[in-house]
Structure formats: structure tokens, C-alpha cells
Residue, then its C-alpha position, 0 to 999 in steps of 0.5 A: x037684725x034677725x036674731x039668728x044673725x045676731x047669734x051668728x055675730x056673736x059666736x064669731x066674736x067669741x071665736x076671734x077672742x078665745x083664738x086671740x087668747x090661745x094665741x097670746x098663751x101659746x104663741x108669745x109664751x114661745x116666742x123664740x128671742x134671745x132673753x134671759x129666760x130660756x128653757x128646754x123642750x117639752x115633757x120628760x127626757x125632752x126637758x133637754x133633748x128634741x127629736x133629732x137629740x138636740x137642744x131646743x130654746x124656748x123663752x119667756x119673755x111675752x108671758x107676763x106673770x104676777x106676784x102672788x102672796x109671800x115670798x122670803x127673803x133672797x140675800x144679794x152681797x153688793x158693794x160691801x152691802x146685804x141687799x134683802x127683798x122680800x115680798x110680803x102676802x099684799x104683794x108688796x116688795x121690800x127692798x133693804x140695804x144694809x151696810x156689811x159689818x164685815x168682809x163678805x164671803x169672797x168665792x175662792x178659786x173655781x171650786x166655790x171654797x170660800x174663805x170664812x174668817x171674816x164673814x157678816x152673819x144672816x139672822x134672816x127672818x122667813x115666812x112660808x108662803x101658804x101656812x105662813x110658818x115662821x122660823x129664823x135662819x141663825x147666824x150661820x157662816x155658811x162655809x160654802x165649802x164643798x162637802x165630802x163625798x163619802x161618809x161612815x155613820x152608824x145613826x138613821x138615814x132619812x132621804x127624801x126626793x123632788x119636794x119641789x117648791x113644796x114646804x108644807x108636805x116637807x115639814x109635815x112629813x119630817x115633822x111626824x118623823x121625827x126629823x124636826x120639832x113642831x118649831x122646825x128645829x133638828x130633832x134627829x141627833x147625829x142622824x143624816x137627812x139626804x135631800x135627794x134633789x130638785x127641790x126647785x120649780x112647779x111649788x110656790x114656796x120654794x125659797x123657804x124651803x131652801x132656806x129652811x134646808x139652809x138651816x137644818x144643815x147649820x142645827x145638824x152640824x152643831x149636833x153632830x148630825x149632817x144634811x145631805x143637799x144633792x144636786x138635780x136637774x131642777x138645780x141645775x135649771x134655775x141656776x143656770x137660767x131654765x125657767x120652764x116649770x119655775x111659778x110666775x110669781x119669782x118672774x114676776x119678781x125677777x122682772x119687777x126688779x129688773x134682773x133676769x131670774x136667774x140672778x135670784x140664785x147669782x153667785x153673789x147671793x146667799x142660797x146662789x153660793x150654798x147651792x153651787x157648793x154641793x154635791x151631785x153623788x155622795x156615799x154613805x156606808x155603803x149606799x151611793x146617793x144621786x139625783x137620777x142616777x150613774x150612768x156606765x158612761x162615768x165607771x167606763x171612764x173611770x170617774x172617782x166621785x170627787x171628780x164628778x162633783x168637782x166638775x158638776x161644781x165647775x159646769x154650773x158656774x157656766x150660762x147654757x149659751x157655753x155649752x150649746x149653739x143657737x142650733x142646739x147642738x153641743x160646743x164640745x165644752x168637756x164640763x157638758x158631761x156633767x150636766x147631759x142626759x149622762x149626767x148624775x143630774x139626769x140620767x134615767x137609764x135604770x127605768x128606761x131607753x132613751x126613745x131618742x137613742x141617747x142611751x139605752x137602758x141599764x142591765x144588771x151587768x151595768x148595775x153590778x159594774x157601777x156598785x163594784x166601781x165604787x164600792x157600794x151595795x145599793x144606789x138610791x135614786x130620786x128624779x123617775x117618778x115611780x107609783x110606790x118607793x121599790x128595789x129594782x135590780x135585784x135589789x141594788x136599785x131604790x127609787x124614792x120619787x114618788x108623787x104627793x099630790x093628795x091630802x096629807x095621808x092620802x099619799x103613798x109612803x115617799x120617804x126612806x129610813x135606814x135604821x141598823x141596816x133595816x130598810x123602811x119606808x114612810x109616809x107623812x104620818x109617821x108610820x113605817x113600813x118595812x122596805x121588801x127587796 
């Protein structure tokens, strides 16, 4: 065979195995099937809504994914038993059943109260993926009941956005604030931490993460301080089966343990019942806290913030299948509001127009609206990525969803801190800046 045929054969053999690749990554990782692992669009705002403003499903049933080093610990409640699953840094899944010395926390009607007299406490031990940081999560009877709405204090306020699966940057950075001791503990007295959504998805330490939030939450309350843990969209997504920026490695669990992945987080686990017992908006003073923002759509119809919660609480209970057809187009279900491109979960209509013609973008008039409805002079916002935390709307907008994506105090400031009416940002160092309006 002449060389230049040689050659020739094997271009086309390279060129027929990089198109059977292409095809297997992109093709079969959007197969549409029904399965349990669903997600939503493309990029952006097409996260949950197409060209034509529908929804659009898309699954992941032919990618398959690997675990990858350690993921601690989901806590399931099954027949009178603590089930706990572990993976450890070789991949190796621990699975332990453990009988329940008392009743476990049973949800109580459909708002998640829970009746807590009688409920096995945790005592779990985690371990972060990447830095391998340890830390206990306490016996903590966890109420799951869902908190206030509005809340007065006089202490500092340190919020924070879209951590998404990123544990080491979120210690570090509360860390050299001041919010945490170098062995995780509280260390902001009665201060409060607003976790300002979607702190799900696209890390890889996400379940300590929770976990750890889980515990600040128990420290604060008994020094008389308050985590604020905010739903978002990332929330919403995986509690409701939305796997598309969702790492391989808690596929690959959820499959090698026979579940879809969203039972990870069922209402029959731990982190499942804590989540679904949170807020969407809160107020504290005079600052109204949401993941991406108030849509004018809830002041025109007059929604109290209890309502708001109560029915974001109540749309997450339900599989997405209740909300829209195989088409993509909405059943009608009135609890759809709560978790549309309206919602308090997803809305960006203070830095944007729809391009689809959903909604338009806010004016100062709507802002005005919005502050005076509900009785607060700014509203604090995470979930638009922005290039450095600013006021917006004459000052009664902050955005504080700025990206860490460099080494640590290469980033821009990306967290805010509220002391004695003063504004600051800051960054993973610790330094602070004054917040300009």
C-alpha cells in the first residue's frame, strides 16, 4: 500500500472515531426519553424557556458519569431506620443503616411543619471534597419549620450569592470575615448570614456545603444570631429532578444506588426537609433579600410575603411533569407562578428584557412600587451575574452575584456587609470596601 494511501486511511479512521465520540457526547446526552433525569434548555433565561416561550426537556439517561473522590454524607429516614451513604476519596460507597432510637421527624401538613418532640438527632461526621476539611454536624433537631419573613436586628449583615458547590472559597471567605473561627465554628455573635441562593450545581462539594450551612444555622441560633438560607433556581432544579449543571459525580452516585437523583434530596432525607422548609424572600429591617428578584407581577397582585413563601414551599413539593405537558407548555397548576421566569426563583427583569418577550425590564417606577408594597428601601439580589457588586435604581437595587473564578484575592469583592447602616463590600481577604450608591 503506497504511503499517501496509508495516510489517507488513516485520517478517515481518526475522522469516523472523533464523529462516533461527538455523537455519543452530544446526541446521547440529549436523547429526549422519559427518565428521571430531566433538564431545561440551553444557557441563561433558556435554562426554562425555548424559542417559542416553552419548556423544553432534555435527559440524561445516556451519559454515563463516574464518582469522583469524596462525597459526605446524605441522611435517608427509611422504615424506622437512618440510612447514611457515604463515598469516600478511592470511591468507595459506604452504605449504614442504623436502627432510629426515636420517632423520626414526620412532615406535618403541606407547609413541612414538622413535629419535633420526639426526633433521633444527627451526629454526622463530613468531610469536604477538595481540602478535605473536617467538621461535625451536632446534634441538632433540626425544626424544619418554615422561618419568619420579616426580621429587626441592630447586629451586622453578611450576605453572600450563588456559592454553587464551592466549599473551599465560601469558608475562605467567611473565614477571613469573621463569620467563622478557623475550625468552622459561628464567630459572628447575633449577627446574620443571608445565603442568598443556589448554592447547588457546577461545584463538586456541594453536599458539604449544605451541610455545613445546616450547621451554622444550629451555632447561630443558640448564640442568638440567624442564617438566612434563601431559595433559588439551583434549588428548585435539583429538588425537583433539573440535572443540568448537576457534576457527574452525584449521578453516578444516584444511579450506582439505583435512585433517580433527585431522591438525594427526597422529602424523606435530611438536607431534602431542611431545604423545602425555606424561604424564597425575607426582610430584614428595611432590606427585602431574594434570589433573583420581585417581579411587579406579585405587587399587581398583591402577594404578602407569607404568601409567597408559603406557596413557593408548596410548588416544590410537586415533580415538574405537574406543571407542564410533554409539549412544554403550562398545565395551568396556579403554584407555576411561584417557580416561572416571574418567580422570586428567576426572575431578571432588573438587568434585562426577556429576548422572548416574557417580561420586560423593570423601570424606577416598578422598583418604587415594589419597596413601597412591601415596606422596604432596598431590595438585594443575587442570581444575574454582574462584574462587581453595585446599586442600581438609584440606589434601591444590589447586586451581589459576582463571579470567583480566580485564585483566592485575585477575585473582585463578592460578598456584602451591612454595619450600623453603612454599606461595605468585601472580599476573600477580609478587606472592605465602602459600597458607593
Amino acid at each position: 500500500m503506497k504511503k499517501s494511501s496509508i495516510i489517507l486511511f488513516v485520517k478517515i479512521v481518526v475522522a469516523v472515531i472523533l464523529l462516533f465520540s461527538f455523537y455519543n457526547i452530544v446526541y446521547k446526552g440529549f436523547v429526549c426519553k422519559q427518565d428521571d433525569y430531566i433538564k431545561f434548555g440551553f444557557s441563561g433565561l433558556d435554562e426554562l424557556f425555548h424559542k417559542d416561550g416553552k419548556v423544553r426537556f432534555y435527559y440524561k439517561e445516556y451519559v454515563t458519569y463516574e464518582l469522583n473522590g469524596i462525597d459526605q454524607s446524605y441522611l435517608f429516614y427509611e422504615n424506622g431506620s437512618k440510612r447514611i451513604v457515604s463515598v469516600d476519596e478511592n470511591n468507595n460507597i459506604t452504605d449504614t443503616i442504623i436502627p432510629l432510637l426515636f420517632v423520626e421527624c414526620p412532615v406535618r401538613g403541606e407547609d413541612n411543619i414538622c413535629d419535633t418532640s420526639n426526633v433521633e438527632p444527627l451526629g454526622l461526621n463530613i468531610i469536604s471534597a477538595k481540602s478535605k476539611i473536617g467538621f461535625e454536624v451536632p446534634n441538632y433537631n433540626n425544626l424544619c419549620n418554615p422561618p419568619e419573613s420579616r426580621y429587626e436586628t441592630e447586629e451586622k449583615i453578611f450576605a453572600i450569592s450563588d456559592v454553587e458547590g464551592n466549599f473551599d472559597k465560601f469558608v475562605v471567605m467567611l473565614k477571613n470575615n469573621n463569620v467563622i473561627t478557623n475550625s468552622l465554628k459561628w464567630n459572628f455573635g447575633k449577627g446574620h448570614l443571608v445565603l442568598l441562593g443556589d448554592f447547588f450545581d457546577r461545584g463538586d462539594d456541594v453536599t458539604a456545603l449544605l451541610w455545613l450551612c445546616y450547621k451554622l444555622e444550629f451555632e447561630a441560633n443558640v448564640s442568638g444570631g440567624k442564617v438566612h438560607f434563601i431559595l433559588g433556581n439551583h434549588e428548585q432544579m435539583n429538588l425537583q429532578g433539573n440535572t443540568k449543571y448537576v457534576d457527574g459525580k452525584y449521578l453516578a452516585l444516584a444511579k450506582k444506588l439505583q435512585i433517580p437523583y433527585k431522591d438525594l434530596y427526597g422529602k424523606n432525607t435530611e438536607l431534602g426537609r431542611w431545604i423545602r422548609s425555606k424561604n424564597a424572600v425575607e426582610v430584614i429591617n428595611d432590606i427585602l433579600f431574594v434570589h433573583a428578584g420581585i417581579s411587579p407581577v406579585f405587587v399587581n397582585r398583591g402577594e404578602m410575603l407569607d404568601t409567597i413563601n408559603h406557596n413557593t414551599r408548596l410548588a416544590l413539593c410537586k415533580s415538574l411533569e405537574d406543571y407542564y405537558d410533554q409539549e412544554g407548555n403550562g398545565k395551568g397548576d396556579r403554584l407555576l407562578a411561584y417557580i416561572n421566569s416571574e418567580s422570586p426563583l428567576w426572575y431578571r427583569g432588573y438587568f434585562r428584557d426577556h429576548k422572548k418577550g416574557i417580561y420586560k425590564q423593570a423601570i424606577q417606577s416598578d422598583i418604587s412600587a415594589i419597596c413601597k408594597f412591601y415596606e422596604v428601601d432596598r431590595i438585594v439580589v443575587g442570581h444575574t451575574v454582574v462584574d462587581e457588586i453595585s446599586s442600581y435604581y438609584e440606589g434601591k437595587v444590589l447586586n451581589i452575584d459576582v463571579l470567583r473564578n480566580g485564585e483566592v484575592g485575585k477575585n473582585k469583592p463578592s460578598a456584602l456587609l451591612i454595619e450600623k447602616n453603612k454599606f461595605y463590600v468585601v472580599d476573600e481577604l477580609g478587606r472592605k470596601f465602602s459600597l458607593r450608591f
